[in-house]
N, C-alpha and C positions, 0 to 999 in steps of 0.2 A: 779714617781712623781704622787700623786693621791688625793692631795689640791688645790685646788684653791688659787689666790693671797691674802695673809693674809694682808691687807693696814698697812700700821704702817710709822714711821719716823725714823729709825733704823737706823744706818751705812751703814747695807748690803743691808735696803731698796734704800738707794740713789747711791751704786753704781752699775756703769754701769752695764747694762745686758752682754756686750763683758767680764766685768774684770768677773763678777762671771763666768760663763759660763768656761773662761779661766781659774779659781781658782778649779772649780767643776773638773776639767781635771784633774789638778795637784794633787788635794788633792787626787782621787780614784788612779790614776797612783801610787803615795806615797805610799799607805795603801796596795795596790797589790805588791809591791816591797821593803816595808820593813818590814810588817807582815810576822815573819817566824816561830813563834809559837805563839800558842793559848794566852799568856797573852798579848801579845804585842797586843792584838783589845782592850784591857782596855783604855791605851792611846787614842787610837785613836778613842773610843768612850767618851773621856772625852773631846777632842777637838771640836767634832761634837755636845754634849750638850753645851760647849761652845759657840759656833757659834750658835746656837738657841739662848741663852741666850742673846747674844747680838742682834740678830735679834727681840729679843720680842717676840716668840711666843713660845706660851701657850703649856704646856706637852701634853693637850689633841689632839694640830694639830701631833706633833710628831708622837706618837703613832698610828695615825690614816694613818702616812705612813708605819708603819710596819705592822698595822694589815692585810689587803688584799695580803700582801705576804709570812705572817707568814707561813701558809700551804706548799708553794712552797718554804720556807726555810729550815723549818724539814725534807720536804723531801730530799733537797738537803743534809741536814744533816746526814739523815740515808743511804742514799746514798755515801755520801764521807765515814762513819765509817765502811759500808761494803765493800766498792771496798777499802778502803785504811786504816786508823786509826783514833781514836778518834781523836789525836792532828791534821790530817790535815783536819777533818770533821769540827770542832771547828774554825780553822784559817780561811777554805774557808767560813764558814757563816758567820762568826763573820764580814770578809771582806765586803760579800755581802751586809750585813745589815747597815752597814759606808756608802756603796757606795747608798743606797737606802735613807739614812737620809740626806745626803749631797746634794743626788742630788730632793728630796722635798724640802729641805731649800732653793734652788733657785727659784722654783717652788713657797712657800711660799711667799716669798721677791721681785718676777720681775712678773710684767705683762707680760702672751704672746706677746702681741704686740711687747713689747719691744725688748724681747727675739730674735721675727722674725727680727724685724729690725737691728741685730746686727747679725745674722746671715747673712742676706742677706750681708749689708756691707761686711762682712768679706769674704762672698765669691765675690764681685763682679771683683777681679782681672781676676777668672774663666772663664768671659766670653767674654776673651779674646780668650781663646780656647776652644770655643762655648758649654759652661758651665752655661745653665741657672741660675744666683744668685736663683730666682723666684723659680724655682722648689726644689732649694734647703730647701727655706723656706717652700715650703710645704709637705718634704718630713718629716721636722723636726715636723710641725702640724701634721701628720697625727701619727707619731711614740708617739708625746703626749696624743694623741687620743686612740692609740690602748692601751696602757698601763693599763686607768681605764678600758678598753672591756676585755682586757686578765684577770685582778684580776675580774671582776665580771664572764666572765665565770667562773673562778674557782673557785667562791665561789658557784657559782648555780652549782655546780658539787660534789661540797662537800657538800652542804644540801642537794639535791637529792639521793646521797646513804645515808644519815643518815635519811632521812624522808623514805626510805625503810629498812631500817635497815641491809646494807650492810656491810661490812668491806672495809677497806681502805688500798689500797696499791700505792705504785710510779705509777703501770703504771695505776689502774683506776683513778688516776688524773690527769695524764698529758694526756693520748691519747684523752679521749672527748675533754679536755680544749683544743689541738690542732686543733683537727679537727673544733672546733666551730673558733678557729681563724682561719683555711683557709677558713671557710666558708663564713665569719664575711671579709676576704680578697678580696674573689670574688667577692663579690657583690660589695664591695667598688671600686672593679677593671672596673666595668664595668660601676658602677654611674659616675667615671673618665671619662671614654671614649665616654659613651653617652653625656657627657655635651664640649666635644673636648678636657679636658685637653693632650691626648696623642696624640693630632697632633702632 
């Protein structure tokens, strides 16, 4: 998810943050279990421009949830057609990319705020068996957070060997892009602890 709330008065603007949330679950659950070859993401990419369409928003926010993981798609891409075959290289992206539109469209449509608040709810039965609601909700901020940190490290990964005129492979994208997120992890681990979140 890598938009901010797009305001509008939509359908899927007014319903709750628990039902989408619960619909975002379903819908990727669906697509991973009944995508069993390569055309069958046509559907499922006609349902998820659907559900834009009714949320109001604009092809250009769309789009703007695929572009920062497009890189880390192809690669998955050429990835799956070497370790396996076109048809399940095709199936596994094609999936990825539903599961990445669907779950901006919520992104799109629900205030964080809200988001947290329906998380917390949801978990507060938890802390019955001493399951902070609370942390839960910030485990979920913080997974929001890292997502645009991991696509902009890998964008500054892939302009920096093109502005040296490197070539591109699987592992010179992924191991910086990782390492900058454990790096990007530690420090956040200890801004945690220094402020007492991990009493």
């Amino acid at each position: 998810m890598f938009a901010t709330y797009h305001p509008g008065n939509s359908l899927l603007h007014r319903l709750s943050a628990g039902w989408k949330i619960a619909l975002v679950c379903v819908l990727i659950v669906a697509v991973s279990v009944l995508v069993r070859a390569p055309w069958h993401v046509l559907p499922a990419l006609g349902v998820t421009g659907a559900l834009y369409a009714i949320g109001r928003i604009p092809p250009r926010a769309a789009r703007d949830q695929v572009r920062p993981v497009l890189p880390m798609l192809l690669a998955i891409l050429a990835l799956q057609w070497i370790v396996a075959d076109l048809d399940t290289a095709l199936r596994v992206t094609g999936s990825l990319l539903v599961a990445v539109l669907v779950a901006g469209l919520v992104a799109l449509t629900t205030r964080v705020s809200d988001m947290l608040d329906a998380v917390t709810r949801a978990a507060r039965p938890l802390g019955r068996v001493g399951v902070s609601p609370d942390r839960i909700a910030l485990v979920l901020v913080l997974a929001l957070r890292a997502i645009p940190l991991i696509a902009r490290q890998l964008r500054q990964v892939t302009e920096a060997r093109r502005a040296r005129g490197l070539g591109m492979s699987v592992r010179a994208l992924v191991v910086p892009t990782v390492l900058g997120a454990l790096t990007t992890a530690d420090q956040l681990g200890d801004a945690l602890a220094a402020r007492g979140v991990d009493d």
